[in-house]
C-alpha positions as a printed Julia matrix, in Angstrom:
178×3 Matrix{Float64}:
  -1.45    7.49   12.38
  -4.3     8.97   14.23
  -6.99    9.89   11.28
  -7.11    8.85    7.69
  -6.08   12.46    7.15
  -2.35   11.32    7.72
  -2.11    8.5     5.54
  -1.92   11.46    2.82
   1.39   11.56    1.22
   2.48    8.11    2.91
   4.88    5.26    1.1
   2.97    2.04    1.54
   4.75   -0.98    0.38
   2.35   -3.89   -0.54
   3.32   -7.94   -0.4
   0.59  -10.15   -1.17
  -1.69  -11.87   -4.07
  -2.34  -10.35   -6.87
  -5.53  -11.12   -8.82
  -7.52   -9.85  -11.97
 -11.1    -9.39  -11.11
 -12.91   -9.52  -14.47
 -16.58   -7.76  -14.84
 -18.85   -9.33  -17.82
 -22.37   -6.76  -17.54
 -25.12   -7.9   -19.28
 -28.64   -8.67  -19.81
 -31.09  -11.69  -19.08
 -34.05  -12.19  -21.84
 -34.11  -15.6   -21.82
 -33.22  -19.0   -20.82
 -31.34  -21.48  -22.1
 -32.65  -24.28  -24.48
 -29.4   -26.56  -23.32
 -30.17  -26.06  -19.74
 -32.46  -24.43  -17.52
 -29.93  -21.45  -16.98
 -29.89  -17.72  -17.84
 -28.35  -16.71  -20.95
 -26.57  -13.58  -20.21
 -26.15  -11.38  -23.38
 -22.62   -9.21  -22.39
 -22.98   -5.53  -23.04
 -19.69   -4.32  -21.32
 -16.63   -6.19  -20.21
 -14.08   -4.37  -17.89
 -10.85   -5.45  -15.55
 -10.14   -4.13  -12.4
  -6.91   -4.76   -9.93
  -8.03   -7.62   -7.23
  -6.51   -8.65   -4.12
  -3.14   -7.37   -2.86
  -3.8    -5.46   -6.4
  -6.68   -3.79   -4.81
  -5.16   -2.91   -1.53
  -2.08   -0.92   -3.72
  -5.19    0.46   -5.54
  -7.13    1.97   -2.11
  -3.88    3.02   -0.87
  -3.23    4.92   -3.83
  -6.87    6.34   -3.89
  -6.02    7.91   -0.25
  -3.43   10.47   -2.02
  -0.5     7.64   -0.58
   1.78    6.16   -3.18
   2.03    3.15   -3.54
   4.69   -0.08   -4.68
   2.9    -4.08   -4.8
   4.98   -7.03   -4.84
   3.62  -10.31   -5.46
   3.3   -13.5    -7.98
   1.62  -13.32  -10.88
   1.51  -16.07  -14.09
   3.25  -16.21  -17.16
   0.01  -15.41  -19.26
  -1.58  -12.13  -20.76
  -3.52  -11.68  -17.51
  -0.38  -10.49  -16.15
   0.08   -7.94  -18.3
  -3.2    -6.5   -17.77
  -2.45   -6.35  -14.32
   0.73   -4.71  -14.98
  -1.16   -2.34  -16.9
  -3.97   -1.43  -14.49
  -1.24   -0.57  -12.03
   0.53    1.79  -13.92
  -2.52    3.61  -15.09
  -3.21    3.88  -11.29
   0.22    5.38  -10.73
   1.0     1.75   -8.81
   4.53    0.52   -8.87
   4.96   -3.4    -9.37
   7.22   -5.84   -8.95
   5.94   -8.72  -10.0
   7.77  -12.04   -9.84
   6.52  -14.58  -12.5
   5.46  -18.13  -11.24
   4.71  -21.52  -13.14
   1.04  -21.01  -12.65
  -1.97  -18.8   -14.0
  -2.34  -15.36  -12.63
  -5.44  -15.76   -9.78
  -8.11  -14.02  -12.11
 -11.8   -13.79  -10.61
 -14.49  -13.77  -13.79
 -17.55  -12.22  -12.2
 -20.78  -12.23  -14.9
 -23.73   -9.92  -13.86
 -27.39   -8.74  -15.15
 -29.77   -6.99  -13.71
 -27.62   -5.9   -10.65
 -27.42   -9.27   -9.77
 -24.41  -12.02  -10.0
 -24.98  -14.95  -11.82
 -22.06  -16.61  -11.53
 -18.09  -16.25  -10.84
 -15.35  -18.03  -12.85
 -12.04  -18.44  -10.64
  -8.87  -19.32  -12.27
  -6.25  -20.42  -10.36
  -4.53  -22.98   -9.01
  -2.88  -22.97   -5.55
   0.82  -22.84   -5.52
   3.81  -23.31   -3.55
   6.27  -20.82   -4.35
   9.49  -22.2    -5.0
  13.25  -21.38   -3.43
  13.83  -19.31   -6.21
  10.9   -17.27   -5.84
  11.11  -16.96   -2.39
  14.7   -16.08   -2.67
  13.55  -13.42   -5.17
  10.29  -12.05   -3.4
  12.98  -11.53   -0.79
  15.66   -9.52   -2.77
  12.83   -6.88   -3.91
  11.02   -6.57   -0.81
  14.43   -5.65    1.07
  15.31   -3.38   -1.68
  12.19   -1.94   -1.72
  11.71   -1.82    1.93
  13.93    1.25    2.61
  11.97    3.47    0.64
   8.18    3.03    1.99
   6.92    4.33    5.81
   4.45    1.68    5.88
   3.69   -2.03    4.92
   0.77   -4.05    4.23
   0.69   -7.94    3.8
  -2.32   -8.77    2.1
  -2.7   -12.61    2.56
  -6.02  -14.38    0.32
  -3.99  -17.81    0.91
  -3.28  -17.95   -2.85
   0.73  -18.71   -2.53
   2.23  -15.52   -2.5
   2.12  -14.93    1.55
   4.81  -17.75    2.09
   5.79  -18.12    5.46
   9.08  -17.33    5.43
   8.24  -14.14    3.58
   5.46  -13.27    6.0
   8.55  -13.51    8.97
  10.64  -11.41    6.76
   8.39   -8.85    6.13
   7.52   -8.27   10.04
  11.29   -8.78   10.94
  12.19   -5.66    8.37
   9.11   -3.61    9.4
  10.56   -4.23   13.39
  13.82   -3.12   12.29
  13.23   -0.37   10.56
  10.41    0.84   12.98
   7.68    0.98   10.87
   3.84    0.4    10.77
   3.15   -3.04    9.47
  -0.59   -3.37    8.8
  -1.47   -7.22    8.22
């Protein structure tokens, strides 16, 4: 690919961690009488696709299409995720680990941060995810021109999966973008 004019119309197949990223937009008019602290009063509250999410999401916003594989936890979050995507013509697989979905709570006023909530904990994927991270991405593989790992050392990026995702892109001569 020469120009960004020739990603148009590409298949980009994304492996990596998926996050929420959580917007709470508000206003400061005082400070707090428990702490010397802003209270933020919340006016609007929105979600938007994070991480490897967000990469599917640019791609997508290029006129490419787009498929995102990666770990996400068995709570609501993941749902929302899972419905961000497909309102942003995304396709997911998403394989479901013991852990919380990485979800970023940022809470702003005034154009300014105040403060960001992360929840997540760091995981280790297990055989069985591994073993069925591996299954989809070699399914999936056949059907995209390009791939993108998109590694925010949250779990997803094992190493063994990282290998197998440059081995396939070798062998099937295509653009691997990490």
């Amino acid at each position: 690919m020469n120009d960004i004019s020739s990603f148009k119309d590409s298949r980009v197949l994304v492996v990596g961690d998926v996050m929420l990223d959580v917007y709470c937009i508000g206003e400061v008019n005082r400070i707090s009488p428990e702490a010397p602290i802003p209270v933020v009063n919340v006016k609007k509250t929105y979600n938007m696709l994070g991480g490897a999410a967000n990469v599917a999401n640019n791609v997508v916003s290029l006129n490419a299409s787009s498929c995102l594989i990666g770990c996400v936890g068995n709570d609501s979050n993941r749902f929302l995720l899972q419905e961000l995507a497909l309102s942003n013509n995304i396709k997911t697989h998403f394989i479901t680990v013991n852990y919380p979905t990485v979800t970023k709570t940022r809470v702003l006023a005034g154009n300014q941060q105040i403060v960001r909530l992360d929840f997540e904990t760091g995981y280790e994927l297990e055989k069985a995810e591994i073993q069925q991270l591996e299954t989809v991405i070699r399914s999936e593989s056949v059907n995209y021109d390009v791939f993108i790992l998109s590694d925010y050392e949250k779990g997803c990026c094992h190493p063994y999966i990282c290998k197998l995702l440059i081995k396939i892109a070798c062998e099937q001569e295509k653009t691997i973008i990490i």
